[in-house]
C-alpha positions, 0 to 999 in steps of 0.5 A: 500500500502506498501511503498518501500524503499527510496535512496537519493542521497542529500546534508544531511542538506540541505533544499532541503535534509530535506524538500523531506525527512520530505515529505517522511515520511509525506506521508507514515505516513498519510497512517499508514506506516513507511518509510525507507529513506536512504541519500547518500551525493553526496561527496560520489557518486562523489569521485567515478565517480558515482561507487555505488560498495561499498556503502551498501544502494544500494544493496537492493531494493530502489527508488532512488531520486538525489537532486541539488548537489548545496549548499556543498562546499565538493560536489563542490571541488569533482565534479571539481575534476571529471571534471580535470580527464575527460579532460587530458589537464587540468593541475595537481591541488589539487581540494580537498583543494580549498577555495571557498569564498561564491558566487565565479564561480569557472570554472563553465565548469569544474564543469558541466563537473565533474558532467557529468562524475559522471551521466554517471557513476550513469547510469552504476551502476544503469544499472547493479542494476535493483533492483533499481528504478531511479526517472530520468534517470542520462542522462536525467539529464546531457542533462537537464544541459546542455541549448543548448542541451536541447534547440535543443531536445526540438526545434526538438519536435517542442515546441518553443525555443528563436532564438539562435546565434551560437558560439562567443568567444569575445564580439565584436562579440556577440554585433555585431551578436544581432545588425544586426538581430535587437534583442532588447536584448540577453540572454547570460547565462552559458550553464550549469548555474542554478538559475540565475547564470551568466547570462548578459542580452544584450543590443546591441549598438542601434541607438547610444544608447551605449550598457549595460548588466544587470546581477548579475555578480560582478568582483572583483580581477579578479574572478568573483562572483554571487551575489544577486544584479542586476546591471547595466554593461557597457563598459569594465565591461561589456565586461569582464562579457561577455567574463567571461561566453564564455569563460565558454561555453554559451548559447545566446538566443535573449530576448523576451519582456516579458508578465506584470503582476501587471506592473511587467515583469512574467514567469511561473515555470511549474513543470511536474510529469511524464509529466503531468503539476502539478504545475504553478508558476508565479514569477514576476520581475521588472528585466529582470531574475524573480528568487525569490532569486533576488527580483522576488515574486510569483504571485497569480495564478487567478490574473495571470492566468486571464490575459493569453487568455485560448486558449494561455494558454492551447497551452502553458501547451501542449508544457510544456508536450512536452518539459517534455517528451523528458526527461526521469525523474519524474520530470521537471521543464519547464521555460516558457514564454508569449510574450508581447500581448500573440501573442507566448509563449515560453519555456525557459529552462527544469530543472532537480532539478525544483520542489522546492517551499515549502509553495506551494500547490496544490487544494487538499492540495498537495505539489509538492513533495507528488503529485510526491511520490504518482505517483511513488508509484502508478507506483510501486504497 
């Protein structure tokens, strides 16, 4: 088989960059073959709203990979500066000079809303290039960002979605709402966060219980910052970390209690390639968000795996591949959770950047991403 040429629509140094591209050559070499793999810094792309006239390592025949955007301040300071040229109300800024102490949440809206104006104009310029051959559609990606409306695409698929509340705009309202539908706690999270990134988990007045967030928000001279560290928030710090992510556009989700494993709360990371399940990781937690970068570790897959009845699990994986295949992209990342007991299980959130786990594989010896570049290559022979 001869391998087709690679695009890469990354942040050059990056893990995630490097890693893909060492996987990249990895396979092709183990099939005696040498590999063209090209980087195109996402700085690039987004200074001209995904308008690829003019940048020479699209003109030609290419399998195209976009990475996470994330981890390069560059990339950061353009995508805001796309989101300011697609809303004319909003005021004149020099976007490009920002300073950007690490962890700061500068208008996470504003960024998301950048970013899907420079997808938009990927799709175009892929539209007018067929000899280019994208590894997920950019609109696929912009819904996969966007938690409310993935969450109704796949709801509307019939795969079970946490219950949500409609709009609130203060945190009255919200401690309000959760109480009277009894929730034990809310998940209230950026629309278009990723990795954790503002969330307050909600914990309504209860009985005379007073109410408390537990979040990795920290306010400091009135910004606020994502950190590493879980905390506990209540009264007016909690309030302003509420009001902090709706006044950046929410998602609010009534908290499940989750399944244990190990004593530890667990969900699972289900990474689909072309729809099909490929990989489940378990990451478990004492804390309410089990991301590894926030104390959460993976779980041994058999200790895990054994404690999920069969019959619960294979429905489970089936909503996984349902919930995969209402998006159009090689892969997905699906956040998928078990209730207490296994009575439901419930699909969380679709990733479009979810599939980086390095140290992970599979029976075979695979990782993730060679199982997704053999598929790819299998589509184009």
């Amino acid at each position: 088989m001869n391998p087709p040429r690679y695009v890469l629509i990354a942040n050059p140094g990056t893990k995630r960059c490097e890693t893909y591209r060492a996987e990249l050559l990895a396979y092709w070499s183990g099939r005696g073959a040498a590999v063209d793999v090209e980087v195109v810094p996402w700085a690039d792309v987004a200074a001209r709203d995904g308008n690829l006239d003019g940048l020479p390592a699209f003109d030609r025949p290419a399998v195209v990979r976009m990475e996470s955007p994330g981890k390069d301040d560059t990339a950061t300071r353009l995508l805001l500066e796309a989101g300011a040229r697609d809303d004319p109300d909003e005021p004149p800024r020099d976007w490009r000079g920002l300073d950007l102490p690490k962890g700061l949440l500068v208008r996470p809206g504003l960024l998301y809303r950048g970013f899907r104006r420079v997808l938009h104009g990927l799709r175009k310029s892929f539209d007018a290039r067929p000899h280019l051959h994208p590894t997920a559609c950019p609109l696929a990606v912009a819904e996969m960002f966007d938690k409310t409306a993935a969450a109704g695409r796949i709801a509307a698929a019939s795969v079970p979605v946490p219950e949500m509340l409609g709009t609130c705009d203060a945190p009255e309202a919200l401690h309000d709402a959760a109480a009277s539908r009894a929730w034990p706690n809310a998940y209230v999270k950026l629309n278009t966060g990723s990795s954790a990134t503002g969330i307050v988990v909600l914990h309504p007045n209860h009985n005379g219980r007073p109410a408390f967030g537990i979040t990795t928000l920290a306010e400091i001279d009135g910004a606020f910052y994502n950190s590493r560290l879980v905390r506990r928030v209540t009264g007016a710090d909690l309030d302003a970390a509420v009001q902090f992510v709706l006044n950046e556009g929410a998602i609010v989700q009534r908290g499940i209690p989750m399944a244990q494993a190990d004593g530890q709360n667990f969900d699972v990371r289900v990474v689909t390639v072309y729809g099909k399940p490929a990989a489940t990781i378990f990451r478990l937690s004492p804390h309410p968000m089990t991301n590894l970068h926030l104390g959460g570790r993976r779980g041994d897959y058999d200790r895990c795996r054994a404690a999920i009845p069969t019959r619960d699990w294979l429905d489970a994986l089936d909503h996984c591949a349902d919930a995969a295949a209402c998006f159009d992209s090689a892969i997905t990342g699906v956040d998928l959770l078990f209730e207490r007991g296994f009575r439901r299980h419930y699909v969380l959130e679709v990733n479009a950047f979810g599939d980086f786990f390095p140290g992970w594989v599979d029976p075979n010896g695979r990782s993730i991403h060679a199982r997704e570049i053999a598929a790819t290559a299998e589509r184009l022979a």
